[in-house]
N, C-alpha and C positions, 0 to 999 in steps of 0.2 A: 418610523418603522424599523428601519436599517438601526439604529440605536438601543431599539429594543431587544433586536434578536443578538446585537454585538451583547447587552449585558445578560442576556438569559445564557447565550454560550461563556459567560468568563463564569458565570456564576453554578454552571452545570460541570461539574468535577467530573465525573462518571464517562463524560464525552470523551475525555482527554487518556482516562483511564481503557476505555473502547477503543480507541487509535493505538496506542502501546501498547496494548496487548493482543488484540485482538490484527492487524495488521501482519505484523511475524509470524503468527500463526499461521494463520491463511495461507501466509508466503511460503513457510516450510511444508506444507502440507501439499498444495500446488507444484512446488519442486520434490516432491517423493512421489507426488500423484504421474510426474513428467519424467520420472528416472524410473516409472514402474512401463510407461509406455514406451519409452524408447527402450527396453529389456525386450517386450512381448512385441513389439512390431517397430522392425529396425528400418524400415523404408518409408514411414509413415514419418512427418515434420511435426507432428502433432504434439509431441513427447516434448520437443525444442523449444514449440510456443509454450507450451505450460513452463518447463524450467526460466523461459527468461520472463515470464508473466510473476513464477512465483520471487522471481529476485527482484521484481520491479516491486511488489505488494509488499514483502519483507526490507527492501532497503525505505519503503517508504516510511514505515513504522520507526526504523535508525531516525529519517530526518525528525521525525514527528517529536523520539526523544530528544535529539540535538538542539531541535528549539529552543526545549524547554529553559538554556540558558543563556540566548542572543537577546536583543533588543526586541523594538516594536516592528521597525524596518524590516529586519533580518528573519522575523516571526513570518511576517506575511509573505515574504518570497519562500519561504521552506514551506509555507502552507501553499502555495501555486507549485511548486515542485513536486510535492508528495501528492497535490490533487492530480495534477499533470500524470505521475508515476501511475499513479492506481487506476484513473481510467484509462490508460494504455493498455495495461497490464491483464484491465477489464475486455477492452477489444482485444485483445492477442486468444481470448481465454474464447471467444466467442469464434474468433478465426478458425484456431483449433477446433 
């Protein structure tokens, strides 16, 4: 089963194109969405989570492209990092 879904994801191009592009986005948008609420409510932490949520979703999308030219090793720890980043980045968002 585990085999399976390994070659449906090498063989699903579009995934990869989903994480590059779509990751940074999110991130910068998260981080303007968080420099719009630290402007309009300066005592509120909320503004905070979102800027270091969006830096954690945007640098994830960095490691996602850096992968793309290590090893098999060095693939799967940048895939536990950037998973690591994004659901942190996920609970910060929820925090706020």
């Amino acid at each position: 089963m585990f085999t399976l879904i390994k070659t449906y994801y090498k063989k699903a191009k579009w995934l990869k194109w989903i994480s590059l592009l779509g990751l940074p986005i999110i991130g910068i948008i998260l981080i303007a969405e968080g420099y719009m609420l630290l402007q309009n409510n300066t005592g509120h932490l909320s503004g905070t989570l979102y800027i270091i949520s969006g830096f954690l979703w945007f640098f994830g999308g960095v490691i996602e492209w850096i992968s793309s030219v290590l090893n098999q090793i060095s693939r799967f720890v940048c895939t536990v990092i950037e998973t690591i980043m994004v659901l942190s980045g996920t609970v910060l968002i929820f925090i706020a």
